[in-house]
N, C-alpha and C positions, 0 to 999 in steps of 0.2 A: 338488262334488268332496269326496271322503269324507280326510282325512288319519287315515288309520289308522296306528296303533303296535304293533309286535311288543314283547309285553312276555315271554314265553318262550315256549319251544320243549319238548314233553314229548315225552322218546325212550323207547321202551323197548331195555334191552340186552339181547343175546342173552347166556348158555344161560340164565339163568334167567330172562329175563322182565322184570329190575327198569326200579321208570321212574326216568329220569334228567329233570333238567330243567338244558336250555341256555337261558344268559343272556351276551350277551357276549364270545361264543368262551371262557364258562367251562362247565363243566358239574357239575352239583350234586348228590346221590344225597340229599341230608338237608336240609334247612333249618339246622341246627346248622352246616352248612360253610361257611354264610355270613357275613362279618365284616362288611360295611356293614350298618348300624342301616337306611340307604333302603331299598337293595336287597329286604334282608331283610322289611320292611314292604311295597313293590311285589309281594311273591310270595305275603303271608299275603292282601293285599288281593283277590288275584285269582284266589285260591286260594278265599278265601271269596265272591266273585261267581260261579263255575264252581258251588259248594255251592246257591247262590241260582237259578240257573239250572236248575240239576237239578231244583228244586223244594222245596229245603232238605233239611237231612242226613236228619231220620227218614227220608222216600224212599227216602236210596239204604242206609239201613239195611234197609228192607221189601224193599229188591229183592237182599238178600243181599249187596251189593257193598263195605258198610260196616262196622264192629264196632256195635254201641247202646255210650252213651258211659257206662253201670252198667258193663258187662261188659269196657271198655277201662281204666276205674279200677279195680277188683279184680284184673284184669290183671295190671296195669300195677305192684303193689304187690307181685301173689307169684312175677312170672317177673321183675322184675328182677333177683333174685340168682343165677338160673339164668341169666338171661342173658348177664348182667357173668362167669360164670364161664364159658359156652358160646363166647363174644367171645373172651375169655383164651386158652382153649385151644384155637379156631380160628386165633387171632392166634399163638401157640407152633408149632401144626402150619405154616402157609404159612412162617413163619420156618424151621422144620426143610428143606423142601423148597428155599427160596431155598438154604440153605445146601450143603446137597446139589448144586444149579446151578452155583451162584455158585464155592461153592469155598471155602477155609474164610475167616472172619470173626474179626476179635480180642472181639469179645464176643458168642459164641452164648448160643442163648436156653438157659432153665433145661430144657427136655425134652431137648432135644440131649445137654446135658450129662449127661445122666442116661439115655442110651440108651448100649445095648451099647456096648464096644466096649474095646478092651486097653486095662489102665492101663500107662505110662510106665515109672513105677517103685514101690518098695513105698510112697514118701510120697504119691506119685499118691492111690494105691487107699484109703490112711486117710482121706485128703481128702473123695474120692466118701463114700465110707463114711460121715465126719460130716455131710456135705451130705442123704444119702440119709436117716440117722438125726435127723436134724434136722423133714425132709417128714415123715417116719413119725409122728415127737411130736406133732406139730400132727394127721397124720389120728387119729391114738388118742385125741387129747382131743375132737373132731368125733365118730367115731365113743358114744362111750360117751356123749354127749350124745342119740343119736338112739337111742331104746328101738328101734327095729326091726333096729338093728343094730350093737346094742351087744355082744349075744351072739356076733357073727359072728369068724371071724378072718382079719381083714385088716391085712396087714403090706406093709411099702414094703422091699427088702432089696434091697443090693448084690451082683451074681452076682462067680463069680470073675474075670470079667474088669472090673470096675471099673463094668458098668453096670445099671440098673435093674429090678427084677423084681418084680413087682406078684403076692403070695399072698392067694389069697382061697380062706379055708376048702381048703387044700393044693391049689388048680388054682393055675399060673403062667401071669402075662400079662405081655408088654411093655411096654404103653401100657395109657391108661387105657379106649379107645374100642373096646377090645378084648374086656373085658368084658360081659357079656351082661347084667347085673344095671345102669339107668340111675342108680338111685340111686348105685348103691356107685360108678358113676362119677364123677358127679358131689361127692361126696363128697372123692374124692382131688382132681379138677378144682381146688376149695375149698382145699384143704391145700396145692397148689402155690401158685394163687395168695396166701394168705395168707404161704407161706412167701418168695414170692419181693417181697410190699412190706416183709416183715421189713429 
């Protein structure tokens, strides 16, 4: 008689495919989610027996299914600052949408605040105003750092109704995802967050 142990469960979730792994009637998207030190060690262990299995990683590198672990450290080095900003301002947009659902919030996120919409009163709109001029200083000093788009003119500017309007070379945009240029998105992406751990 075989006493076999379920040690997890690997889901994928619908719409996009990702694998989850259940352990415990918990379920995990990261390894990072994990707080026991065992746990945590039970899923690297057997994570790396599944690797061994397959025939070891080159393998399922050959068979396309893996990153080669040169090209995940170089990686890993110059997308994590696009990442940590692309996280940011994904994490900004689902916040905009709950809030939209939800109904409003005593502390919306920094995009929210910074999207259209009437100001209150005149001390309202100076307030936006320094918030917006604020974003703006940090993208001008980002910008004029980056030779390719140092020459360019992009300004962060309060409209008349108190909210945000994004000038790039005189085209106006709302948002930053708006823009068809990924750098220059990216860029403001940067200046938000920077200004928002200010």
């Amino acid at each position: 008689m075989q006493n076999e142990i379920e040690i997890m469960r690997v889901l994928r979730v619908p719409p996009m495919g990702k694998l989850v792994i259940s352990f415990n009637n918990q379920r995990y998207a990261s390894i990072d989610e994990i707080s026991e030190a065992n746990v945590r060690q039970l899923f690297k262990t057997a994570i790396g027996e599944l690797i061994t299995f397959a025939g070891g990683y080159q393998k399922l590198v050959d068979a396309g299914v893996a990153p080669p672990v040169a090209a995940l450290q170089a990686a890993s080095a110059a997308a994590g600052e696009v990442d940590e900003a692309e996280a940011f301002v994904n994490k900004l947009e689902r916040e905009k949408e709950e809030l939209k659902s939800a109904g409003p919030k005593p502390s919306p996120s920094l995009l929210t605040n910074l999207r259209r919409r009437p100001a209150t009163n005149e001390a309202s709109a100076n307030k936006m105003l320094s918030l917006v001029e604020q974003v703006d200083a940090i993208l001008q000093r980002h910008l004029l750092a980056d030779p390719e788009l140092a020459e360019r003119k992009i300004h962060l500017v309060q409209d008349a109704n108190g909210g945000l309007i994004i000038d790039v070379d005189g085209k106006r945009y709302e948002r930053p995802r708006d823009i068809e240029n990924p750098q220059i998105q990216m860029m403001i992406k940067r200046a938000l967050k920077e200004w928002e751990t200010t």
